[in-house]
N, C-alpha and C positions, 0 to 999 in steps of 0.2 A: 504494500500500500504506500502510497507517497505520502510526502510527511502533509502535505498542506490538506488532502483530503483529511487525511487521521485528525487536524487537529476539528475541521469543519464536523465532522462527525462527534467526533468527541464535546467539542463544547455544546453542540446542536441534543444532542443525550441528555446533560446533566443540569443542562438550564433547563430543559422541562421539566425531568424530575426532581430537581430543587424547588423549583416554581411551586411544582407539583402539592412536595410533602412543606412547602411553606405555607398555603393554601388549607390544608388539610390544617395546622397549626392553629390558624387564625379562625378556623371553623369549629375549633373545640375536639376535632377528631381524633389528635396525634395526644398518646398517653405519656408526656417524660418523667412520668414520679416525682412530681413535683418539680425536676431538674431543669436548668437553663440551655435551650437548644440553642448551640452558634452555627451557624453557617458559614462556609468558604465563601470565598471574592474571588480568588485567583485561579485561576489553571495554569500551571506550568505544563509545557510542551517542549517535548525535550528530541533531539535527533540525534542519533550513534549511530556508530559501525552497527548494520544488522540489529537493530532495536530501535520501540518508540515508546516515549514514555508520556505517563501524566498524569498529575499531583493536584491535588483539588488543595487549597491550602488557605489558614485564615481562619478567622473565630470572632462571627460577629452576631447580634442577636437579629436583627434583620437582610436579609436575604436580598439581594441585588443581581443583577443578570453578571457571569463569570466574567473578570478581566482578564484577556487572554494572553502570558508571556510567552513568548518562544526561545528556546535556548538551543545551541549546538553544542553538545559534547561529542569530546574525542573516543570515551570508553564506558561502557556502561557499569565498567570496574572500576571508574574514579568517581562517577557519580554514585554509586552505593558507599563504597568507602570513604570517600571524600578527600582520600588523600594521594591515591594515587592510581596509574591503570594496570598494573602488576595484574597477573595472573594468580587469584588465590588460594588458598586450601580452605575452604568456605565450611562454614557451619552446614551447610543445605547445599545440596545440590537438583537442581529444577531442570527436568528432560521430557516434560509433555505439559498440557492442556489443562486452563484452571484451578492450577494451582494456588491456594489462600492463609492466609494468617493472620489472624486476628487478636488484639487486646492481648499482645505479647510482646515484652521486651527481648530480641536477638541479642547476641553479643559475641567476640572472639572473648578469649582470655581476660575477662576484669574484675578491675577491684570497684564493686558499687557504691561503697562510701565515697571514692574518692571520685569518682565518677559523677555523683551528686550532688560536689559543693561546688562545680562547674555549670549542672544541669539539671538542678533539682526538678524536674520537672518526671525522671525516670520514676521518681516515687508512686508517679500516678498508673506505673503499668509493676503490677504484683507477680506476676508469672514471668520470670525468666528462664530463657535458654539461654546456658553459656557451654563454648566448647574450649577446652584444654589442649592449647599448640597450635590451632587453625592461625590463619595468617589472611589480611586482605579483606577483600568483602566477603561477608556473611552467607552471602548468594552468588552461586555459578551456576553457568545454563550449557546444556547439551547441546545437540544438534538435531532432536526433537523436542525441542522449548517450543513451545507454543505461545501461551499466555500464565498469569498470573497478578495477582492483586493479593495489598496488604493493606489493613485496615485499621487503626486507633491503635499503632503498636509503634516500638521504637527501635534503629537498629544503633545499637554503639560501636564504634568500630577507633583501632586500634595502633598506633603505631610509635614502637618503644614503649613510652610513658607520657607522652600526648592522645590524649581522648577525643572524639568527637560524637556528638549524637545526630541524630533524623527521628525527627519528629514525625511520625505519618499521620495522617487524618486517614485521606484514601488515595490509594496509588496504584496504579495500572504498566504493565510490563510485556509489550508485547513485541513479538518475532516482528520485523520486515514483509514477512509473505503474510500475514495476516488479509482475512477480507475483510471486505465491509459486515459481511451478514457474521462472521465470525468474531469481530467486533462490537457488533451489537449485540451475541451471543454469549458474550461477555460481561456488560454491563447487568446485562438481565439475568445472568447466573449467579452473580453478586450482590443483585438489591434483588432473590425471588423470595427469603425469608418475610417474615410479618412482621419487620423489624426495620427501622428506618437508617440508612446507610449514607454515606458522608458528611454524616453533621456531627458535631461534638454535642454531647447531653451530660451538663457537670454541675456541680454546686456550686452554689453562686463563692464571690469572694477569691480567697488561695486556690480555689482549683481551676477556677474560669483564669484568672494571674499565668498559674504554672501553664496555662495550655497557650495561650497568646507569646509568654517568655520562650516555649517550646518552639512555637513557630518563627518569630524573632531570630533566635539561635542557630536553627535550621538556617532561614534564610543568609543570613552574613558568613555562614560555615560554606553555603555551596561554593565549590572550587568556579571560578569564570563569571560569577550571577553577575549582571549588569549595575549599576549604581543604579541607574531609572526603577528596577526591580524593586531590591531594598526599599528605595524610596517611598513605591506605590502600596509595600505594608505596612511602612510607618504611618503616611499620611492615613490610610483607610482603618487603623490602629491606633486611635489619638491617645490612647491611655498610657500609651508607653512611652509619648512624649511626655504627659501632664500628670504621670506620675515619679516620671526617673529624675525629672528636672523642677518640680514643683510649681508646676506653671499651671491655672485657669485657663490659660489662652497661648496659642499658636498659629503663627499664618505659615502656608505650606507651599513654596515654591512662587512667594509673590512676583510680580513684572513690573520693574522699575527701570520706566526712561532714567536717561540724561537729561535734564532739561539744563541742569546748569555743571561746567566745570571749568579747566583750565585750560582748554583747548587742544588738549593732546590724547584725548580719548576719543575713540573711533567705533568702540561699541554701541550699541543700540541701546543699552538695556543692564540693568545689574537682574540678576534670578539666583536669591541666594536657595537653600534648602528650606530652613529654618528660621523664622522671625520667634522669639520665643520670647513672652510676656512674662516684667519680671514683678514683684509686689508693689514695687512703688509707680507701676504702669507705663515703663519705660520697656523696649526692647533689646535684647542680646542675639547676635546673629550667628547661628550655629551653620555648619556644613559639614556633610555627609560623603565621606570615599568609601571604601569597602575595608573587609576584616584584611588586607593585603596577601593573602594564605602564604602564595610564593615567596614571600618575602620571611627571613629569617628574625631578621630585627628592620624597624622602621626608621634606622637611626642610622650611620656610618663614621668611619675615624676616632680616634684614639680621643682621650679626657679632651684635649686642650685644641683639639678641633674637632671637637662631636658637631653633628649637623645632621639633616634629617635628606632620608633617600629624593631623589627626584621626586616620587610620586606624594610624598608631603609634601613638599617644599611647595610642588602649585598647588595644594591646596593651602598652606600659608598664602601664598601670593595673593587668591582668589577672596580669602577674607579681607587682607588688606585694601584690595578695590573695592570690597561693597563696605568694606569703614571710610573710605576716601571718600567716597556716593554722598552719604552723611556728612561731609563734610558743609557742602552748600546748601545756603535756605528752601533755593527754589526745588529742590531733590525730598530736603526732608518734608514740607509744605505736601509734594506732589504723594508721597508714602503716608502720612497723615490722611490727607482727601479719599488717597484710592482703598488702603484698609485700615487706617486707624493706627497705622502705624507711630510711634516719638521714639525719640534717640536720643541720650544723653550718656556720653560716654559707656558705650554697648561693650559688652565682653566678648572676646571672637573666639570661638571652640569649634576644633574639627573633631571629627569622629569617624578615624581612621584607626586599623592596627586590631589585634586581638592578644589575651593571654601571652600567648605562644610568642610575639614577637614584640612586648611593648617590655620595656622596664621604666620604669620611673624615675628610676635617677639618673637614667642614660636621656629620656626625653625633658627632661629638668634643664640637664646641663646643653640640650640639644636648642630651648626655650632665650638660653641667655642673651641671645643678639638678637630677639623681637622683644616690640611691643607688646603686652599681654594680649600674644597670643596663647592660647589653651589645649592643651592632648586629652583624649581622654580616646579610651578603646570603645567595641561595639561591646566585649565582654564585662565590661565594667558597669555601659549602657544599660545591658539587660540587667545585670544583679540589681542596678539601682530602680529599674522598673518593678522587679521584685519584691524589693525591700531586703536583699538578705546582707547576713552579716559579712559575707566577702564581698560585696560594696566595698565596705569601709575596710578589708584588709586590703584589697588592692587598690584604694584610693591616695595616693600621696595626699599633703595639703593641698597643692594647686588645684589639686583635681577635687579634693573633700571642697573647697570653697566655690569651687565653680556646681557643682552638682546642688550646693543649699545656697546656689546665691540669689534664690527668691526667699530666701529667711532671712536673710543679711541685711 
């Protein structure tokens, strides 16, 4: 099947029967034991070698038509592992039609405590499989793989002593020769139960939290995801801005002409990520790169020329333009008009880097030739949307005042 049919198929599916079982909700029909039904927004669509994939992803309480991404991956063994396309010694191995799994955490060889102050979110899956020595992703396919789908379960995958998890709602895995009727043979083999399939049904509070932090996570881990991606579950996810950063309010990718400068700007337009509303009703301007996976550290050279890789650095640059913006009356005037935007001496924080490659005191000493400018990782990000306590062990001060500086 071609990729572009698969994805027309695929989304033309689940926007009915989402519709569908939304519909059924608001009609009194659908029983969740009292539980809070969220619904995906996203469908990721994915292209490999001989595989097509797709993620329904997201946890909202009202149900909207799927926004569809599309991604190319090189191996369907980097995207399950996340970390690389090695050939693995797999927990599972999958060689025909229909195969499922559900409401079960996978894993190679781990330690789940430790596992958990990274991704607490695994707490919410009780049933694990784990295998002893396997290597790689969890999942290998034969050469009569057909299909497959995984459903509210999580796979951890493993390498050395760096972790990572996938968060699954619902996810579809299928061959290249796939048909269309065998594709839809699919979908309907998977939702034929009397039970309603790709919605999350949770308790309200810490568990609706862990499942949104889960997809979060998911998202900034994917090896390649585009920045526009990330982007599109932050904004459609306000909670994980206006609770990590303690904000009431946020504008999301505003469009600010130039009306006024100093004549040497040729842009159109500033579009920062983030306009993030601080207590005293003023705004701090945040932007968003990715968790940089490839990259080992986000920093380079020795103490007394630490500085930060190229792909910081333009985002350093990229703040200092839209704090420049701010500089003239007629810019801030025109931000004021179009959303209500003020500016008084704004904080500028990128949100770039994860665990695995940020240190604190290397990006500290990396900070000393800017203006406050601000670091802060995606993994920090989540914990602070969280609330948990490795927040504040991975928060330096810079980073502890910039995350409470709507108390401040």
């Amino acid at each position: 099947m071609l990729f572009d049919k698969f994805v027309r198929e695929t989304v033309s599916w689940w926007n009915r029967y989402l519709a569908w079982i939304a519909d059924q909700q608001k009609s009194g029909n659908l029983d969740s034991k009292g539980r809070t039904v969220l619904f995906p927004n996203i469908l990721l669509v994915i292209e490999v070698k001989g595989f097509l994939i797709a993620e329904l992803i997201g946890a909202r309480k009202e149900f909207t038509r799927l926004t569809v991404k599309r991604h190319k991956e090189k191996s369907i063994y980097r995207y399950l592992s996340q970390f690389d396309d090695d050939v693995p010694d797999p927990l599972i191995h999958l060689n025909s039609a229909y195969n499922g799994f559900r409401f079960i955490c996978l894993a190679q060889e781990a330690d789940f405590e430790i596992v958990k102050k990274r991704f607490p979110f695994i707490d919410l899956f009780p049933t694990k499989l784990k295998r002893i020595g396997g290597k790689g992703s969890v999942f290998s396919f034969g050469e009569n793989f057909s299909s497959c789908f995984v459903e509210n379960s999580v796979l951890i995958n493993r390498r050395e002593n760096i972790y990572r998890c996938k968060n699954i709602l619902e996810l579809f895995i299928v061959n290249k020769r796939i048909t269309k009727r065998e594709l839809i043979s699919l979908f309907e083999y998977a939702t034929k139960e009397n039970e309603v399939k790709g919605v999350h049904t949770v308790s309200k509070g810490r568990e609706e939290s862990l499942i949104v932090g889960g997809h979060l996570q998911s998202m900034y881990l994917f090896p390649g995801l585009r920045e526009t991606t990330i982007g599109e579950f932050i904004q459609s996810h306000p909670e994980t801005v206006k609770n990590a950063f303690k904000t009431s309010h946020f504008v999301y990718e505003p469009y600010l002409e130039w009306l006024e400068h100093d004549g040497t700007v040729d842009d159109e337009a500033i579009n920062p990520d983030l306009m993030v509303k601080r207590d005293d009703g003023f705004y701090d301007i945040y932007d968003l790169k990715t968790a940089a996976l490839e990259k080992s550290s986000i920093v380079k050279g020795k103490r007394k020329r630490r500085r930060f890789i190229d792909y910081v650095e333009e985002g350093v640059a990229q703040l200092a333009n839209y704090r420049e913006y701010f500089k003239y009356p007629k810019n801030r005037a025109l931000a004021k008009d179009k959303y209500g935007i003020e500016i008084d001496n704004p904080k500028l924080v990128l949100i770039v880097g994860n665990w695995e490659n940020t240190d604190l005191m290397e990006i500290d000493q990396a900070c000393r030739r800017y203006n406050d400018i601000n670091i802060i990782d995606f993994d920090t990000f989540a914990h602070l949307f969280l609330g948990t306590e490795e927040a504040n062990i991975f928060l330096g001060t810079e980073e502890a005042n910039i995350a409470n500086a709507a108390d401040s």
